[in-house]
N, C-alpha and C positions, 0 to 999 in steps of 0.2 A: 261665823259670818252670816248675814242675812240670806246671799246669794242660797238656793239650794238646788241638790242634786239628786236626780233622778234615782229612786230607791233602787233601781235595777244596777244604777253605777255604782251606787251606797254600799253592796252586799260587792262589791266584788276585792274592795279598797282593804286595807291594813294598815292600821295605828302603832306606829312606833317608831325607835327611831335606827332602825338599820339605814343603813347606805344602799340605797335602790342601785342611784348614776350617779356620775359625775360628767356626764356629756350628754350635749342635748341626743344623740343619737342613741346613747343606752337606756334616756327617759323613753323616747318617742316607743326605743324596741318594747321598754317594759307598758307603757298605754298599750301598745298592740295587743300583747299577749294575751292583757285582761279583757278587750273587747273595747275598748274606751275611744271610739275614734272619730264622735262626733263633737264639729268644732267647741260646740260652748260647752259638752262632759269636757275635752281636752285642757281647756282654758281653765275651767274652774276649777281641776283638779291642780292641773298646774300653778294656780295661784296658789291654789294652798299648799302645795306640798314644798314653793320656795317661801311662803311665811313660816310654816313649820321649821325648815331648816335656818331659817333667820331667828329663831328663836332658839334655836337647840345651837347654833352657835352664839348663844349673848345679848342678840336682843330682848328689853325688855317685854313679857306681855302684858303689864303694867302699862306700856307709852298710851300718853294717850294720840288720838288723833282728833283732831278738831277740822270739820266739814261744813260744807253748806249742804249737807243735808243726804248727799248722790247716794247711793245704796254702796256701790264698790269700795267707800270710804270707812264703810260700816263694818271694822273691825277692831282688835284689840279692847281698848277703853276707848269710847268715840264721843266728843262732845260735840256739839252742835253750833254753828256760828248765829247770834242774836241780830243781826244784820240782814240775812238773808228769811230769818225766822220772823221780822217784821214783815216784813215783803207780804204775808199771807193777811195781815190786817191793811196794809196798803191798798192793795190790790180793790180792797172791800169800796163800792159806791155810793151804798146806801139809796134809798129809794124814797126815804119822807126826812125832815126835817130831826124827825126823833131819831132816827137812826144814822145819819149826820153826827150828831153830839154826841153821840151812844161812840162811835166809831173815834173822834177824835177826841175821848175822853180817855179811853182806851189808849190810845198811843202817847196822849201825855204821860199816864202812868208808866206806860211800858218804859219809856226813855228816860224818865226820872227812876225807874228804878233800873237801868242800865249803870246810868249816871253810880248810882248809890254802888253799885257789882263794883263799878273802877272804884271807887274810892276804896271797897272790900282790898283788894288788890293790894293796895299799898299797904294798910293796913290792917288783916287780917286778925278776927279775934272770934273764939268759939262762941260768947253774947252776941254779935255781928253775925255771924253765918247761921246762927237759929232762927233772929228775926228775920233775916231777907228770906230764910226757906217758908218763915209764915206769912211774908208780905207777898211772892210768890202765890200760894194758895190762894192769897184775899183777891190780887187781882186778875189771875186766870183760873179761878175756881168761881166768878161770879158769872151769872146768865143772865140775857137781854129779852124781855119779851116781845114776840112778833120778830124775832132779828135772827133767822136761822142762819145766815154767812157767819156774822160776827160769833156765835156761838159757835160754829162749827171750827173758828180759827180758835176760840180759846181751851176747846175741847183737844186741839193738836197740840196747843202750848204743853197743858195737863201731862199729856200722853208723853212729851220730850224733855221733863222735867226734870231727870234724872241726866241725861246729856246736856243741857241746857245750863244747870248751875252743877257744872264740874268745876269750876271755876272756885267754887268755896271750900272744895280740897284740894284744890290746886293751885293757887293766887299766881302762880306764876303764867298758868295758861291765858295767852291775848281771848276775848270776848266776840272776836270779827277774824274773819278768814282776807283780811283786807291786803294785807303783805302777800302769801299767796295770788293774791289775783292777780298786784301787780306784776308779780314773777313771773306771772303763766300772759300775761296781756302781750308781748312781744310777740309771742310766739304766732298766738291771734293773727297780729297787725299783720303780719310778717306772709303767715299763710292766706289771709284775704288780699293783701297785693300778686303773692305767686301765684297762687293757685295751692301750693305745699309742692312737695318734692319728688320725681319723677323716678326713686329708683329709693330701697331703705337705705341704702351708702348714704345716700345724700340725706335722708332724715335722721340716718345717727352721725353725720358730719354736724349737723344744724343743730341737732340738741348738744351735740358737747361741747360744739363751741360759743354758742350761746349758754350755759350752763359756766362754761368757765368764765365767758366775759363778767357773768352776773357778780360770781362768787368771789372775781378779783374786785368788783366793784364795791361790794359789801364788808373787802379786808382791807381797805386802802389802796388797792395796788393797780398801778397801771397795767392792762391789758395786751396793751401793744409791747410794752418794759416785759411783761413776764412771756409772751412769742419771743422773743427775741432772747431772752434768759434762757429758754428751753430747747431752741435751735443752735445757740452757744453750747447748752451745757456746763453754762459758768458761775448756774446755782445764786446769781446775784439777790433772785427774789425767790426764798424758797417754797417748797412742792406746800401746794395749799393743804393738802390734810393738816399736814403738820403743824401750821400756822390754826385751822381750826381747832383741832384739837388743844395748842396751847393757849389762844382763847376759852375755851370753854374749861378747860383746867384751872384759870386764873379767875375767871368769874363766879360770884355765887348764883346757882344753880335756880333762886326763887327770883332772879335779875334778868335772866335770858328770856 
């Protein structure tokens, strides 16, 4: 993980995979013991010590994760969304007429070779994924002179090249974090009318059942039919794991 830990916390921790807890009360007692009781040592141990055991029971550390960028996203294999990765030449003004054309010359390229990544996608071929890694070099490996912004965005392109085309060993991974936004936009909308929620009951009432609405929406199933299914107990629409799971069973794995 990028996040890091105070070398004082670092020397007190142990790597492996014993069974510490199994309740947040015998985690908290063993942070104690070690001295660990400041919020973000807490925090950050505790992220890692439930990715460790998310691993050590079966998840892959393999998966990749695809981000716009935020540092806490920045673990396992992490690719980077090309969408919010524009944004840093967007943003650019330009200040003469040369640096204008410099600027939007740039972004034609950038989005014709987006373009070229999706068509990658469909058809994926080891000739195809050499040249876009050298067409990549050609147009953020070039410099502008007198244009220290734009240089400084192509200098970050460089820098996230290796997350940025995960995608040419991956043809299944989407290019854009665009599906997540919409997912996460409710919640948004939802907290800027309330204010957000006055007690965590009520913020983990509002994520899981927003969370279910979403997931019944995305498997065809009516929302209000499976409430209703589940306070019968009549099983009409069944337990959605099951139902993903036998989606992704049935699906080819480079399709999802």
């Amino acid at each position: 993980m990028t996040q890091q830990l105070s070398l004082s916390t670092m020397v007190k921790l142990q790597f492996d995979n014993v069974n510490i807890s199994q309740t947040d009360e015998e985690w908290q007692a063993y942070l104690n013991l070690l001295g660990i009781t400041s919020q973000s040592g807490v925090k950050l141990v505790t992220e890692a010590a439930l990715l460790g055991s998310a691993i050590e029971h079966g998840l892959s550390p393999e998966m990749i994760i695809l981000s716009d960028g935020a540092r806490q996203f920045a673990i396992l294999v992490h690719a980077l969304c090309w969408v919010h990765a524009e944004r840093g030449i967007r943003r650019l003004k330009g200040v003469t007429a040369q640096q204008l054309i410099e600027i939007e010359s740039v972004q034609d390229a950038l989005w014709e070779y987006y373009r070229q990544l999706k068509a990658y996608r469909d058809f994926p071929s080891e000739t195809e994924k050499q040249r876009l890694t050298e067409r990549f070099d050609e147009i953020f490996g070039k410099r502008y002179k007198n244009h220290y912004g734009l240089n400084l965005a192509m200098q970050q392109f460089c820098a996230q090249k290796k997350e940025l085309l995960r995608v040419l060993d991956a043809p299944q991974l989407p290019l854009h974090t665009n599906a997540a936004e919409a997912d996460i936009r409710e919640y948004v909308t939802r907290r800027k009318i309330s204010g957000g929620t006055r007690h965590d009951d009520g913020r983990r009432a509002r994520d899981t059942f927003t969370g279910l609405k979403k997931t019944c929406r995305k498997l065809a199933y009516s929302f209000w039919q499976y409430l209703i299914s589940r306070l019968k107990g009549d099983e009409s629409i069944p337990y959605l794991p099951d139902v993903i799971r036998s989606h992704a069973a049935s699906k080819n794995p480079a399709t999802l």
